[in-house]
N, C-alpha and C positions, 0 to 999 in steps of 0.2 A: 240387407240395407232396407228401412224402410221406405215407404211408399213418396214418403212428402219429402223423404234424400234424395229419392230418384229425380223427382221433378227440380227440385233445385238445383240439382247436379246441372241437370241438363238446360234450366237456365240462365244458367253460367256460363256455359259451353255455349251457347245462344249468343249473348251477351257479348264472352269472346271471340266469336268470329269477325271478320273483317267486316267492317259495315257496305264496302261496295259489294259484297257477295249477297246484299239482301236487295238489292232495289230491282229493275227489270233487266239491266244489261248483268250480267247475260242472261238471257233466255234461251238461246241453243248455243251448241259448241262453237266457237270462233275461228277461224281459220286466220293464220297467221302468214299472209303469203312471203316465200323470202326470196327473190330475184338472181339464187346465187345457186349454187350447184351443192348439194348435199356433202356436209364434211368440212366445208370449207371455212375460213376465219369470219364469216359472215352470218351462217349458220349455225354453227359451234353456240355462239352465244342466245342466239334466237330458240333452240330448241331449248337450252336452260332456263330462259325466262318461262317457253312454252310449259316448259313442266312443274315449275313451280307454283306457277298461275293456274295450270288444271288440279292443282293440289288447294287452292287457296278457294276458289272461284266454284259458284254450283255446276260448272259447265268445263268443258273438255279447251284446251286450245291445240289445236293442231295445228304444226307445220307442213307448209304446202310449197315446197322449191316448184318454182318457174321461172327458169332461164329462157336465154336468147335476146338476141337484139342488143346485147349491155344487159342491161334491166326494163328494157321496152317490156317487152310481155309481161313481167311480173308485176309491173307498176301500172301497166292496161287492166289489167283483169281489177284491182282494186279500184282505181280510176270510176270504171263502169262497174263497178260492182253496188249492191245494196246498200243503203245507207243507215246501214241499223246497228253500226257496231261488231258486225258479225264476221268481217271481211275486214282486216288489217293488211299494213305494208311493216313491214321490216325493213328497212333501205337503211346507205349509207351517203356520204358525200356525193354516191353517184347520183344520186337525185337531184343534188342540186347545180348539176352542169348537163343536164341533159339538154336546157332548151337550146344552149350557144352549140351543139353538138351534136343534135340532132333535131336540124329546124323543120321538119316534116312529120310531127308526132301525132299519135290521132290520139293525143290528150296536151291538157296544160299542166304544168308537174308543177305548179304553183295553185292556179287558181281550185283545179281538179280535184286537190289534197287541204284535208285540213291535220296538222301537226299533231298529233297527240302526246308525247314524251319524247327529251332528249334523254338516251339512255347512258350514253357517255361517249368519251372520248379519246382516242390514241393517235400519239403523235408518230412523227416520221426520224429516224435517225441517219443523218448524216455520214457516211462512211463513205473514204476514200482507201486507196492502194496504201499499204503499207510501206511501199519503197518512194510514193510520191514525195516529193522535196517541200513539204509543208507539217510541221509539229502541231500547228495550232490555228483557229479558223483564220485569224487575221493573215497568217501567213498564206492560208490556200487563198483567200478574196486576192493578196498581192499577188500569187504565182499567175491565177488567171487573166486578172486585169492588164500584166505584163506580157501575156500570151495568150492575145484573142484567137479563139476558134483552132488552137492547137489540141485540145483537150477534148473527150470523150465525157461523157454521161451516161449512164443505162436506169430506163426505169422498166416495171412491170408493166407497161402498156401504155400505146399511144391516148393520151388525153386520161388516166386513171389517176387517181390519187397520191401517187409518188411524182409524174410525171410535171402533174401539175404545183404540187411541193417546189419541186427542184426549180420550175421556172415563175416563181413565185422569189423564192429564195437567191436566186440569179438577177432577175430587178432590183430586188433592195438593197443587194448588195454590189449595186452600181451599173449596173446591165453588162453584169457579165457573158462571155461570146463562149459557147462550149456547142459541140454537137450532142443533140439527142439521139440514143441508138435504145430503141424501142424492143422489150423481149415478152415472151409470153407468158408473164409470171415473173418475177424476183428470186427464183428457184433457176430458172433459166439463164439469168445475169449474170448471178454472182459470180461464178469461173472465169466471166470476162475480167471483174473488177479484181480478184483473187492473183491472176496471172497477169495484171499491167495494162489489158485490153484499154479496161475503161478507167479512169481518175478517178470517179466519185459514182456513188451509186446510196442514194436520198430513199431510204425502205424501210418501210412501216416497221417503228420501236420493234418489238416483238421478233421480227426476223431478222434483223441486223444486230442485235446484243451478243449473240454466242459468237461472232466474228470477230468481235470488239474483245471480247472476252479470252477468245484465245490465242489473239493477236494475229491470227493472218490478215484482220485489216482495222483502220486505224478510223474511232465514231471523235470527229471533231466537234458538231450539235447536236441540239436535239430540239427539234421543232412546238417545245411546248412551254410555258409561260414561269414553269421551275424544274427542276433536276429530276431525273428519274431516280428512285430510290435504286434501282438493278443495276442502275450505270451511273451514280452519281459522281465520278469523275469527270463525265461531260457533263459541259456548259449548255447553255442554251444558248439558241443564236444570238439571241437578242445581249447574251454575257458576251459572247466572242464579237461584239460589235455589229451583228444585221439583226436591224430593229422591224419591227413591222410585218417578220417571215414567218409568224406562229403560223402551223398547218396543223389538221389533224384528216385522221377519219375517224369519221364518229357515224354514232349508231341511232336511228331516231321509227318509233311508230307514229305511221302517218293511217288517218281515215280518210275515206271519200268524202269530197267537199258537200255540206248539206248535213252530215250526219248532226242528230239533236246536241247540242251542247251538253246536255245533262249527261249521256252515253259516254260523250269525250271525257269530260271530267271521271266518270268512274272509272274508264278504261286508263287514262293518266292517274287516278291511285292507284289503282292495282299495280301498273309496270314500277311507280314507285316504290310500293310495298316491298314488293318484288328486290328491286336496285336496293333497297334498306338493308338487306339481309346480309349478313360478315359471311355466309359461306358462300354466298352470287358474287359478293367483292371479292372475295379470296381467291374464289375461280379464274373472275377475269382480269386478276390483276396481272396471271399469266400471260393473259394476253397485252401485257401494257397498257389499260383499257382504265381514265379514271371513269369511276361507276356514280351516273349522276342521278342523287333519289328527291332532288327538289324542284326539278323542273315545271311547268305548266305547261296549259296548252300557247297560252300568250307567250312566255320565253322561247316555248321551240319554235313556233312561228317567229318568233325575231331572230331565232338564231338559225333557222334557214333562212328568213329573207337577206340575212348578212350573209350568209353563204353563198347566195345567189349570187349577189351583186361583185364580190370578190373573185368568185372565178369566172364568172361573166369576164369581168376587165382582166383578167390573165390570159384567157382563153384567146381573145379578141385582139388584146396585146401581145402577144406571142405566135399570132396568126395558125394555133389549133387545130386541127380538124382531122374529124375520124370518116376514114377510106371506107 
């Protein structure tokens, strides 16, 4: 090949690379801190982003688990961390009920964070006992309404994302009276909801479909705004008549409040670029996860400060509180 092939080759390949991989961020490797235990549904997705972005980007991203507290510690270390882009959050809806839930933080998980990308989304699936005397949501909203406080619930943890689902879902559809029986995980529940313990048990799409699927229990909604293509037999709530009960959890990078605009923006195309890709979708579509690649930093900021404000009023309305 000759000489002046080589150089145009190469810029081409110049040319094609992603243009946030030429400005300053990054400058050194990024740590991507993720508040959750290695392995787990939280992570899973965080390291795929992480290695796609050290493949794209002049610079490494590393995943840094830091548990405890919830997500205190993991969202501290970022909080008071540099503001140069270099120190990310990974978090999910638990971010944004930390303040109603733990009113003693040595950060503000609003002002302290500025949003970078919402990465997407995954709803909650409705399942009850297969021998419950209800076919359809309208009929379970009549069984309970007719029998306050006789009926059982299980979620994955007091004040967690299924928990607050289910009493989200329990208001709108007319304040309904059930007890909550709180487990360590949704792994831990299930056998209650399996064997008649519990009536209903509201668990993240993703872990409730195979139950649904092989009937030992019966998914009457599903907490997002159209049908899951895995279980499009169920409705959404808002079809079986409770409006107003979309829940998700969803996935979002947040930087330290301060960091330069410019930074944010490149670091919100890259997680885009990232989300763009049919094999990042295909992956997490496993996880019931829709994969969001047109986000800003302006929209995630709106769409935590709506998160905020809705489980605020759940939390508070439901009188909440973590032991």
């Amino acid at each position: 090949m000759h000489r002046r092939d080589l150089f145009a080759l190469g810029a081409a390949a110049t040319l094609a690379r992603p243009a946030i991989a030429q400005g300053a961020w990054p400058s050194q490797p990024v740590r991507l801190v993720v508040p959750f235990a290695a392995g787990g549904p939280t992570d899973v997705p965080a390291r795929l982003f992480a290695d796609e972005l050290s493949k794209m980007l002049p610079q490494r991203v590393i995943v840094e688990n830091r548990t405890g507290a919830g997500v205190v510690v993991g969202a501290e270390v970022v909080a008071k961390g540099p503001k140069d882009g270099h120190t990310l959050l990974y978090n999910t809806i638990a971010h944004s009920v930390l303040r109603p839930l733990f009113p003693r933080l040595p950060f503000d998980p609003v002002a302290d964070f500025q949003p970078v990308a919402l990465l997407g989304v995954i709803p909650m699936l409705l399942l009850v006992n297969k021998d419950l005397p209800a076919q359809d949501l309208p009929g379970l909203v009549k069984l309970f309404r007719e029998n306050p406080g006789k009926y059982d619930y299980g979620s994955s943890g007091n004040g967690g994302a299924v928990h607050l689902a289910t009493e989200l879902f329990l208001k709108r559809a007319g304040d309904l009276k059930l007890t909550h029986v709180p487990y360590r995980g949704s792994a831990a529940g299930m056998p209650d909801l399996l064997s008649g313990r519990l009536a209903m048990f509201m668990d993240v799409a993703a872990g409730g479909i195979a139950y649904h699927q092989r009937g030992e229990a019966r998914a009457l909604g599903v907490s997002a705004d159209k049908r899951l293509p895995q279980v499009a037999d169920v409705p959404t709530l808002a079809e079986g008549g409770v409006r107003d009960a979309e829940s998700y959890t969803w996935h979002m990078v947040l930087a330290p409040s301060g960091t330069p605009a410019p930074v944010v923006q490149a670091a919100n195309a890259a997680f885009n670029r990232v989300a763009a890709m049919e094999s990042v979708q295909k992956r997490l579509s496993d996880l019931t996860m829709t994969v969001r690649s047109d986000t800003t930093p302006e929209t995630a900021t709106k769409w935590m400060a709506d998160e905020v404000a809705k489980w605020e009023a759940v939390i508070r309305g439901a009188g909440i509180k973590i032991d």
